[in-house]
Structures are given as C-alpha cells and as structure tokens.
C-alpha positions as a Markdown table, in Angstrom:
| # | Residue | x | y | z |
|---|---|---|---|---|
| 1 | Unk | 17.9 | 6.8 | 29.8 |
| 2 | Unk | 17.3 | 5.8 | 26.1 |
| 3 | Unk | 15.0 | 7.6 | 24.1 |
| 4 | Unk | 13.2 | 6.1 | 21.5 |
| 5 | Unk | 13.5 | 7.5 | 18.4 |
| 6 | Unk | 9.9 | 7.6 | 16.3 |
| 7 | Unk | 9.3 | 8.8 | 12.9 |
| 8 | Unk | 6.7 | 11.1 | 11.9 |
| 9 | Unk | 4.8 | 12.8 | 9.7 |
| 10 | Unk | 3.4 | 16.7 | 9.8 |
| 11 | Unk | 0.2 | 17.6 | 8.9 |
| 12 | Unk | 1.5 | 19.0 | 6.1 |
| 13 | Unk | 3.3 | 16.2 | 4.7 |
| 14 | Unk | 0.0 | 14.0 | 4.8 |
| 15 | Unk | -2.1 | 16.7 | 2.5 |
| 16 | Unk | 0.8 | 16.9 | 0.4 |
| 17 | Unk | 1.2 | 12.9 | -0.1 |
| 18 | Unk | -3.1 | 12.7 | -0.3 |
| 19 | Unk | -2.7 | 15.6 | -3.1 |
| 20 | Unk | -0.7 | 13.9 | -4.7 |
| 21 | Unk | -1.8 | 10.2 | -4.9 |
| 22 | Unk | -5.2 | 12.0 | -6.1 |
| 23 | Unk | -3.4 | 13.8 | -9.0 |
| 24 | Unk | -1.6 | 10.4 | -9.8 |
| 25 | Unk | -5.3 | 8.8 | -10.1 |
| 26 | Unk | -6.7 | 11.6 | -11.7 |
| 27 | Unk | -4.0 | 11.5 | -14.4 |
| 28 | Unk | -3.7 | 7.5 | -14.8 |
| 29 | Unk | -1.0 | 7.0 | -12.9 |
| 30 | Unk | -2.6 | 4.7 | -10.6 |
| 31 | Unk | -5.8 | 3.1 | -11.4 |
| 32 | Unk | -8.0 | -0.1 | -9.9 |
| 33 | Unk | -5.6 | -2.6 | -11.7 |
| 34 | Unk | -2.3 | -1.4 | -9.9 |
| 35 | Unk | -4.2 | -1.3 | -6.5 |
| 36 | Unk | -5.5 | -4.6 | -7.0 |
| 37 | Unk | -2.1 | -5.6 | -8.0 |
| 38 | Unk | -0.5 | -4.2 | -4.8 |
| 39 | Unk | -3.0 | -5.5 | -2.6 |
| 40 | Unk | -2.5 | -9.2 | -4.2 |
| 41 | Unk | 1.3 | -8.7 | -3.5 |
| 42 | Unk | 0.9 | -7.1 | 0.3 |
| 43 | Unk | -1.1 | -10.2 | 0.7 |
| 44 | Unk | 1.5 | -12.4 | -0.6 |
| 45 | Unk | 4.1 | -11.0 | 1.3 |
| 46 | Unk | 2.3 | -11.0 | 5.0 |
| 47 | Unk | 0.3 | -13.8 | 4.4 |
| 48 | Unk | 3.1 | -16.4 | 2.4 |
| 49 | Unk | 2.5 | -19.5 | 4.7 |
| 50 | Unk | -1.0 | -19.5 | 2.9 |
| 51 | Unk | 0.6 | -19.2 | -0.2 |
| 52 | Unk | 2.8 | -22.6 | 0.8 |
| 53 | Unk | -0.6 | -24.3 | 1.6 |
| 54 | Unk | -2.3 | -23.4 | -2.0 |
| 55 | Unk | -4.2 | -20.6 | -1.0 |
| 56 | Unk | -4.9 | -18.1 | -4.0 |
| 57 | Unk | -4.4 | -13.8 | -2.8 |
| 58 | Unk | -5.0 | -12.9 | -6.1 |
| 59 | Unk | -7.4 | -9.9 | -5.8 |
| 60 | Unk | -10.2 | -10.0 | -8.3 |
| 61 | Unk | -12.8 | -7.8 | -9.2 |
C-alpha cells in the first residue's frame, strides 16, 4: 500500500513565517504596492485565458 506523502507545516513554523511578514511590513519591506502587484500577477497567472480575451487583472486601488 502506497502512502501519500503530504507536506506540512508546525505551529511553529506558521508564527514564525506571520512574525516575520509583519516585521517585513513594519520595516518597508512589503507595502500595498507589492501586494497589489502580486495579486495582479497571481491573477495573470491562474486566470491567463482572460488575459487572451482582453480582460485587464491589474489591481488598482
């Protein structure tokens, strides 16, 4: 019998990764631009047939 193999994270591993991506906003690292900007291209890249038919993802404030 074949076991599936499925990644996780601990507990731990998610406060650490939320610590951090709150000191990378507190300090500039990330602001409302990139987010937007990631969003935009998460868009493009799940949504591309749209793209093909002249839909605009841009995220805009």
């Amino acid at each position: 019998m074949a076991t599936r193999y499925r990644p996780h994270i601990s507990l731990v591993g998610l406060i650490y990764i939320i610590i951090g991506l709150f000191i990378a906003w507190d300090r500039g690292y990330i602001d409302a631009s990139l987010i937007r900007r990631l969003g935009s291209a998460l868009l493009a890249v799940f949504l591309w047939f749209l793209i093909l038919l002249g839909v605009d993802l841009h995220i805009t404030a």
